[in-house]
Backbone bond lengths (Angstrom), bond angles and torsions (degrees), N, CA, C in turn:
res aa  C-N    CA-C-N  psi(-1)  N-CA   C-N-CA  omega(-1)  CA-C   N-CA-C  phi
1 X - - - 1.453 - - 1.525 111.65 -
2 X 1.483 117.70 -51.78 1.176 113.11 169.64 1.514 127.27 -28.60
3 X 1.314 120.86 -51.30 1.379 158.85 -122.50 2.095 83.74 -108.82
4 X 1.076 123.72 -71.38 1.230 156.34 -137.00 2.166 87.65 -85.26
5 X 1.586 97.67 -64.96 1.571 89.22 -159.11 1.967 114.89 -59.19
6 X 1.482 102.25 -23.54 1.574 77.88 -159.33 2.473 83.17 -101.05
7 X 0.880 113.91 21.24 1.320 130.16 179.99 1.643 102.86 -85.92
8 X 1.424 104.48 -39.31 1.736 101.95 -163.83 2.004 87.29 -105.46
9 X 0.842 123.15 -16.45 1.266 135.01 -150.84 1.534 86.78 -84.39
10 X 1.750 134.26 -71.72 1.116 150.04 148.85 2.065 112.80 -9.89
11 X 1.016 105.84 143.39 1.432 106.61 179.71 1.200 99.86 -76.26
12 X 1.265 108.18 -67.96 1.682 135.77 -160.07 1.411 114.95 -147.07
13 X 1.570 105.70 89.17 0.992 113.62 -172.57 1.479 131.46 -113.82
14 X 1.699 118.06 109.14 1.633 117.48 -167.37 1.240 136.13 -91.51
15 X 1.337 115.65 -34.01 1.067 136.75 164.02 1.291 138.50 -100.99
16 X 0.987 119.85 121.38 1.836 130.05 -169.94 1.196 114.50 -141.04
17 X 1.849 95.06 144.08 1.445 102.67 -171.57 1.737 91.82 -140.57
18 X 1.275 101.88 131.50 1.676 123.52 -148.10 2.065 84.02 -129.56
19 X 1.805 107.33 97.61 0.828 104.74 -158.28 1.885 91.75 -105.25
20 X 1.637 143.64 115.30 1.004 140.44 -147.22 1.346 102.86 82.75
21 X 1.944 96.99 -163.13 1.531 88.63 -175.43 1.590 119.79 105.20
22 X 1.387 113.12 -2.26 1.701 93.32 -148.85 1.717 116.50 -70.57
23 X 1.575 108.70 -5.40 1.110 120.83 -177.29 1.457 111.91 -65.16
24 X 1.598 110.25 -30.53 1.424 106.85 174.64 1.443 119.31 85.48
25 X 1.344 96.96 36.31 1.573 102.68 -177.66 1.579 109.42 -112.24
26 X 1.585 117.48 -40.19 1.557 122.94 136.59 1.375 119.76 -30.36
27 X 1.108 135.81 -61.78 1.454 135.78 -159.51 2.272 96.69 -81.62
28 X 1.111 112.94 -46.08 0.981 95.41 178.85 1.238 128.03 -69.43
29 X 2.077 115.64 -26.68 1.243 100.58 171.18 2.061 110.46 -91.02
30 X 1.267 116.54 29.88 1.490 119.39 157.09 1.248 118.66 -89.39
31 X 1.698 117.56 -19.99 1.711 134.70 -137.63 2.574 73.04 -107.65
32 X 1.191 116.43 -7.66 1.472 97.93 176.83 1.113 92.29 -123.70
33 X 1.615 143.60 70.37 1.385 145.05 91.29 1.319 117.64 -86.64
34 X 1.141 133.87 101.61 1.402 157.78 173.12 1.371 103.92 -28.69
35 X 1.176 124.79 -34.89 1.868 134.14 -144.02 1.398 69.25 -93.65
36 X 1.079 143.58 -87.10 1.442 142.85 -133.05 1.422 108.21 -41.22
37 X 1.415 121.44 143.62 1.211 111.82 -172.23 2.100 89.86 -113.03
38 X 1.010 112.34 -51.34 1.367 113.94 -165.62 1.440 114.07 -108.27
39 X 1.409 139.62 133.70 1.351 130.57 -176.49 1.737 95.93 -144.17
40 X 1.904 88.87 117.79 1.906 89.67 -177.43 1.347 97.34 -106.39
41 X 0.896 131.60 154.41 1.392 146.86 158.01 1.806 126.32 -124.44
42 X 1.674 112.82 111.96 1.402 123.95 -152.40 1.666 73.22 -98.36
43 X 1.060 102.95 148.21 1.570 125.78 174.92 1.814 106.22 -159.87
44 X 1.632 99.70 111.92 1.474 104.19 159.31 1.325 108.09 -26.56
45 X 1.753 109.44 -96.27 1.311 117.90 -154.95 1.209 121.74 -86.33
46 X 1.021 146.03 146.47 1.552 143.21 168.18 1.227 129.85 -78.17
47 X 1.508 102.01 -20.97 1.645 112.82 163.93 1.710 121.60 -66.12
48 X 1.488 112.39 -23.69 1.237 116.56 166.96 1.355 121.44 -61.39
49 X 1.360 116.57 -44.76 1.499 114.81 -167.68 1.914 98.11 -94.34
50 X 1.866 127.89 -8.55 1.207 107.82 154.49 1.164 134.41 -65.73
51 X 1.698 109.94 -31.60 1.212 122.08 -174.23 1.546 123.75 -78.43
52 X 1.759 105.08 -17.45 1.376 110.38 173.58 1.941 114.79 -95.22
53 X 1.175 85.89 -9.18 1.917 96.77 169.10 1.737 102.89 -72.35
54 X 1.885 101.85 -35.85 1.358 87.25 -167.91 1.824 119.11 -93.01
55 X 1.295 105.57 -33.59 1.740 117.25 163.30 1.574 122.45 -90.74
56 X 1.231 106.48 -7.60 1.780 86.03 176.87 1.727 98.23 -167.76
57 X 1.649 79.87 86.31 1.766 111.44 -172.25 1.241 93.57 -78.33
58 X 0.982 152.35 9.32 1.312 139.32 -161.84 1.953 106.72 -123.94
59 X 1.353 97.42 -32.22 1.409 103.76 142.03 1.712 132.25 -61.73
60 X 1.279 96.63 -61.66 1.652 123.02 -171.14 1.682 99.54 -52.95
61 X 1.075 120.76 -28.54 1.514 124.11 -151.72 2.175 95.30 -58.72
62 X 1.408 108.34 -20.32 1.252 100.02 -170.45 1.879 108.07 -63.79
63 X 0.987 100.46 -17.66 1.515 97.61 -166.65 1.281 93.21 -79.69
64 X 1.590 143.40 10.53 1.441 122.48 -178.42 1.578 98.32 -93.24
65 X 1.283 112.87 -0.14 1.590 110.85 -166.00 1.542 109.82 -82.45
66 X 1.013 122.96 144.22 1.971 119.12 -151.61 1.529 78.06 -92.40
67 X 1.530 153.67 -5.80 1.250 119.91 -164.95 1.909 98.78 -103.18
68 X 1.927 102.22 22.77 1.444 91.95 -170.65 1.711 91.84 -94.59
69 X 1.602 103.87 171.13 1.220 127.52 -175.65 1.631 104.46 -135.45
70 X 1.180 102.89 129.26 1.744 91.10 -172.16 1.658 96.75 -117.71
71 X 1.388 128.76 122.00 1.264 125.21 153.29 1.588 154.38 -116.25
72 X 1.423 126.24 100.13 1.405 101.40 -127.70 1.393 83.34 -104.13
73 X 1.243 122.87 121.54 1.685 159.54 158.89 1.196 110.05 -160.16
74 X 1.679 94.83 -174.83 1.730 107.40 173.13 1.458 115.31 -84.35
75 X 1.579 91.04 127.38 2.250 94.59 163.54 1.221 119.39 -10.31
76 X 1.294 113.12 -81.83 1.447 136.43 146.80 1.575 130.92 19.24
77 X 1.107 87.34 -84.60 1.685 98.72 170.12 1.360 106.31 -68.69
78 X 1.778 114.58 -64.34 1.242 109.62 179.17 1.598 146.19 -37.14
79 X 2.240 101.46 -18.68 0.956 101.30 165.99 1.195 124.28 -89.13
80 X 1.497 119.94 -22.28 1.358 146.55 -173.85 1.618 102.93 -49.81
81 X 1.798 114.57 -33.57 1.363 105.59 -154.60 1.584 76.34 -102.18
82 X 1.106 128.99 -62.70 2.146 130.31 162.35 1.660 107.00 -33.58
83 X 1.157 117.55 98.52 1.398 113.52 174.73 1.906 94.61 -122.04
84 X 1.566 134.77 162.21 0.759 125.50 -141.37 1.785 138.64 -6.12
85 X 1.130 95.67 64.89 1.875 97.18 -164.76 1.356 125.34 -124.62
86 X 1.374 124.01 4.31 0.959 139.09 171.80 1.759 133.68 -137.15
87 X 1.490 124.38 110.14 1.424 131.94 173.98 1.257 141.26 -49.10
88 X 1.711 101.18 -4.01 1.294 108.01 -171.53 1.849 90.70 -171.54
89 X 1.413 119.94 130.07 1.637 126.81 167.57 1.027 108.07 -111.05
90 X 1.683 136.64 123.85 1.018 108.99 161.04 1.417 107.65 -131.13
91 X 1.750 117.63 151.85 1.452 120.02 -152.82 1.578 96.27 -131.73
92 X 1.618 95.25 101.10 1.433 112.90 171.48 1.508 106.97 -90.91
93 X 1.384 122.22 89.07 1.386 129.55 168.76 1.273 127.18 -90.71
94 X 1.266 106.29 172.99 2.232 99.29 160.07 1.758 81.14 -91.29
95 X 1.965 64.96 -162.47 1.441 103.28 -168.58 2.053 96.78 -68.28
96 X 1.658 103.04 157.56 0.942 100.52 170.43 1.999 123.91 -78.27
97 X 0.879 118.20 100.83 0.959 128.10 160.52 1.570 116.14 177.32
98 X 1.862 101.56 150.11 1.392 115.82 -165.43 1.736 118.79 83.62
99 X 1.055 132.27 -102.19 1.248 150.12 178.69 1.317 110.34 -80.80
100 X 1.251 121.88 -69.68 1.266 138.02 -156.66 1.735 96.17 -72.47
101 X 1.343 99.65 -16.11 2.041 86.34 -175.71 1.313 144.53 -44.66
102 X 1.975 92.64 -19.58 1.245 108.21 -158.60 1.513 101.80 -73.42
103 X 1.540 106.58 -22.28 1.464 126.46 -169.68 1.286 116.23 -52.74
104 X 1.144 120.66 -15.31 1.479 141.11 -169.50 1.597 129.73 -124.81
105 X 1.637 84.85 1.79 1.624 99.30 173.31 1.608 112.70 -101.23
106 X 1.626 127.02 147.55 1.366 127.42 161.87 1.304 131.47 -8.99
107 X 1.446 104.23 -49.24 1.770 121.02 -165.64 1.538 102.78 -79.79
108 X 1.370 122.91 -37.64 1.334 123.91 157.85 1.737 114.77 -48.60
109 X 0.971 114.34 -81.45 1.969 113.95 156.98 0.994 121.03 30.79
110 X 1.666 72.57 -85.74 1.650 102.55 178.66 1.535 137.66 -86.33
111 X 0.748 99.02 -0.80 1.811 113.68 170.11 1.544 103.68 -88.99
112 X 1.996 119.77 -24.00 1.430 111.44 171.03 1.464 110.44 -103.57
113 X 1.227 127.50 -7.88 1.468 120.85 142.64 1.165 137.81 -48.71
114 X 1.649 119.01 -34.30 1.704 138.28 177.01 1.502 92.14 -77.70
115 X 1.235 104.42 -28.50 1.678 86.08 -159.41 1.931 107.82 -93.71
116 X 1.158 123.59 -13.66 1.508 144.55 155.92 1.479 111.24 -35.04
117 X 1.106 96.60 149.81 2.167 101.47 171.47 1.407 72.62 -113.73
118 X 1.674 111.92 169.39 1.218 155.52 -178.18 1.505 107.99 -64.41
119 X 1.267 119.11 99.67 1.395 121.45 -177.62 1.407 107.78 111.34
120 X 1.535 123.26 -4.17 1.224 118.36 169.49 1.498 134.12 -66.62
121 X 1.449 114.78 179.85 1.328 112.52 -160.08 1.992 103.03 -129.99
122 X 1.304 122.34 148.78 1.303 119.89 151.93 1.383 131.55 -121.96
123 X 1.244 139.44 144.18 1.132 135.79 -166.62 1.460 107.56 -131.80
124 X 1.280 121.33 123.06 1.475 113.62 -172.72 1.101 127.59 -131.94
125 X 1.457 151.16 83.12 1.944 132.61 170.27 1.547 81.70 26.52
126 X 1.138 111.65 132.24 1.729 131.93 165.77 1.493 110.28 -122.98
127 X 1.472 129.34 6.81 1.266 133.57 -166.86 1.805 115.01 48.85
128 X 1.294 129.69 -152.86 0.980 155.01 -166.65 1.936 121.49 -113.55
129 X 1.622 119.74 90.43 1.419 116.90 -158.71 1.296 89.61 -69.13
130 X 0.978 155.78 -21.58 1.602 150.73 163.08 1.682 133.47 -47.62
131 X 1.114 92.12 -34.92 1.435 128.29 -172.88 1.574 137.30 -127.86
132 X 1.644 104.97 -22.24 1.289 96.70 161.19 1.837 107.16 -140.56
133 X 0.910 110.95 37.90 1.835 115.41 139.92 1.435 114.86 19.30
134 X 1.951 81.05 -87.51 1.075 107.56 -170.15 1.295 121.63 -35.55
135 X 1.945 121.60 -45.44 1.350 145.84 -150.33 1.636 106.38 -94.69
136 X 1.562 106.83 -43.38 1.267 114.19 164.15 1.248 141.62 -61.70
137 X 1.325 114.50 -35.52 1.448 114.67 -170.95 1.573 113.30 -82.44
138 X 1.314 100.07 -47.50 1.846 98.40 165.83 0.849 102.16 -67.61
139 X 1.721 168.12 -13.31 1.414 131.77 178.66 1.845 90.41 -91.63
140 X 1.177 131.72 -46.19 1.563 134.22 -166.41 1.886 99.93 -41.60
141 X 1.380 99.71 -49.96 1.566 125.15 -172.92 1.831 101.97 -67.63
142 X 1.276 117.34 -51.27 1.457 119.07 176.25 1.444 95.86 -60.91
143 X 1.176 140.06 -69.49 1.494 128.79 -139.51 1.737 99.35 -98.82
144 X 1.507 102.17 4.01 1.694 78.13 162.70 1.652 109.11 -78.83
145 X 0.993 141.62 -14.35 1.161 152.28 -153.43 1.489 93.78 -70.95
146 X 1.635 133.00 -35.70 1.170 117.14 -165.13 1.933 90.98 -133.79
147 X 1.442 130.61 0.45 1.191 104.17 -163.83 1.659 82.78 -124.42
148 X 1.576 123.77 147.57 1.498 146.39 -138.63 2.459 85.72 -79.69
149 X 1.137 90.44 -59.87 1.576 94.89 179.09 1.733 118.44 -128.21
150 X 0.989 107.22 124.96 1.679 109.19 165.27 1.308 117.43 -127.24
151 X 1.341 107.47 145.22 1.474 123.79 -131.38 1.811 104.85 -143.61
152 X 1.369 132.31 103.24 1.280 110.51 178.22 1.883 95.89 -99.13
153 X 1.883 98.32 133.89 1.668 84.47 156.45 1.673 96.76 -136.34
154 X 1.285 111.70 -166.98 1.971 117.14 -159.92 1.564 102.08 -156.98
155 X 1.201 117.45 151.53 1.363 120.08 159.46 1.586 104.15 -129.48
156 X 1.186 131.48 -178.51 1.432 156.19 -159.54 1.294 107.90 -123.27
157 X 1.669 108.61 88.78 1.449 112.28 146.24 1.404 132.53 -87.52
158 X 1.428 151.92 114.22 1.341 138.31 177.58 1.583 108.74 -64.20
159 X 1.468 125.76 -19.14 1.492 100.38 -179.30 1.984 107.08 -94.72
160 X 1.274 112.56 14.44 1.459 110.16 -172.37 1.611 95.22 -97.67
161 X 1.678 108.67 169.69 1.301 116.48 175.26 1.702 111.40 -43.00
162 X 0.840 130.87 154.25 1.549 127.75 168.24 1.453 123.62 69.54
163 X 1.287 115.81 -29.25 1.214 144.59 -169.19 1.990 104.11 95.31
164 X 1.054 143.15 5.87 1.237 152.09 -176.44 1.688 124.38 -130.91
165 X 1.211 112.52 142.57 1.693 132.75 -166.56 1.562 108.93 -132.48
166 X 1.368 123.85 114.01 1.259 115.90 -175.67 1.859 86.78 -103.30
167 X 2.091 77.14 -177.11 1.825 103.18 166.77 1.585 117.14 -145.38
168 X 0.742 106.28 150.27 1.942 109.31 -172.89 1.428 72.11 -111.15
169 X 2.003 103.74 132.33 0.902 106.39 161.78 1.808 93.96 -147.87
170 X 1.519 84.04 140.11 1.681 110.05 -169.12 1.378 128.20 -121.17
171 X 1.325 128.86 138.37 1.498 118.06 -165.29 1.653 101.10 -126.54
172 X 0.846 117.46 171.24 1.752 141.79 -160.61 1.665 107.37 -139.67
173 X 1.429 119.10 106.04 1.371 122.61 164.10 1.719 107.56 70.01
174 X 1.783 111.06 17.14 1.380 89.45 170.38 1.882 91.78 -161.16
175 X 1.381 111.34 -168.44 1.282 90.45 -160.56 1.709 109.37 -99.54
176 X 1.074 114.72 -134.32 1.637 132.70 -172.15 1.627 100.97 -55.65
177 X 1.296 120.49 140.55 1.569 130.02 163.57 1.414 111.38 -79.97
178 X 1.333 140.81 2.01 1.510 158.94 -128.03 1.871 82.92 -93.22
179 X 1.551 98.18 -64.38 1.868 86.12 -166.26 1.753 93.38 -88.96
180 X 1.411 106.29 -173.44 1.655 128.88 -174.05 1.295 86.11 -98.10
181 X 1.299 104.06 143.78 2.249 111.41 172.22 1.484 90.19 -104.27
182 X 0.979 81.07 143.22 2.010 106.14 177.75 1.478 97.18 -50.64
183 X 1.467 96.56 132.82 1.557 91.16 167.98 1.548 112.10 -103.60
184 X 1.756 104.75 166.53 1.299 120.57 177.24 1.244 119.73 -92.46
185 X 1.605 130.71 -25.58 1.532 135.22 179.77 1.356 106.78 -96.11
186 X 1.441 112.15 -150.49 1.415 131.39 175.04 0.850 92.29 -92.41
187 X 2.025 110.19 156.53 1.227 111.45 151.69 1.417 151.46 -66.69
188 X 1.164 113.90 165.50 1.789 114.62 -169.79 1.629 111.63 -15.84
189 X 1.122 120.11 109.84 1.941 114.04 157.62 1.264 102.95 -26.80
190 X 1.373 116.93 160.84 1.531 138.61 175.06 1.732 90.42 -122.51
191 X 1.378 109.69 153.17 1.478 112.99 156.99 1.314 112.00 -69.17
């Protein structure tokens, strides 16, 4: 779902930067929109995405796709040096806490807003509307301040907290992600 909403949401969308993730389950379900020409994926560690090449190939399999880019630093920087360069972000994180917190703060936002072309999209871990409220509503409320639409949607997992997983999803220079934009290619690859 992550992978899917701000993908159909996008008209025509080429470039992607799949920030987390290292399991490779994001990148493979980005690697079945055909249109995409480039798919980066920033990954801290590198031991994550060896260890998921080696136990759970069935994830990992996205990295065999030649339009992947693998970069192992921080988001962060990586967007800092990528400033309008990407059509679509998407931020497969944990939960917020420890490290990953920052992931869920403003300044994060906005470092993937700078880094967006005009009409772009973000898709983010949205936590749990049951359970983290609290965490959501001030960042949804902070980053409307600079991003054109923000948007919470969720699907239904039974093995996640609550049974449910949201996404903050945010656009740059265009409006609501609410309907699908017409697409320009074929539809989604099938395995």
């Amino acid at each position: 779902m992550i992978s899917h909403l701000p993908l159909y949401a996008h008209p025509d969308p080429k470039r992607v930067l799949v920030i987390g993730g290292g399991d490779g389950g994001v990148i493979r379900e980005v690697a079945r929109h055909p249109g995409v020409e480039e798919i980066v994926i920033c990954e801290l560690d590198s031991e994550v995405i060896e260890v998921s090449k080696k136990y759970l190939p069935s994830l990992a399999k996205g990295y065999d796709d030649p339009r992947v880019k693998i970069k192992i630093m921080d988001g962060n920087k990586f967007m800092a040096e990528n400033q309008e360069s990407f059509d679509v972000i998407i931020t497969d994180s944990s939960d917020p806490v420890g490290p990953a917190a920052v992931l869920f703060e403003t300044p994060f936002y906005k470092a993937m807003h700078a880094s967006l072309r005009t009409g772009g999209i973000v898709c983010t871990q949205g936590e749990c509307m049951w359970l983290h409220l609290d965490l959501i509503k001030p960042l949804m409320n902070s980053i409307a301040t600079f991003y054109e639409s923000v948007d919470y949607a969720y699907t239904t997992i039974p093995t996640y907290p609550s049974g449910q997983i949201g996404f903050i999803i945010a656009s740059k220079g265009r409006g609501s992600c609410k309907v699908a934009a017409p697409k320009t290619d074929a539809a989604v690859g099938k395995e």
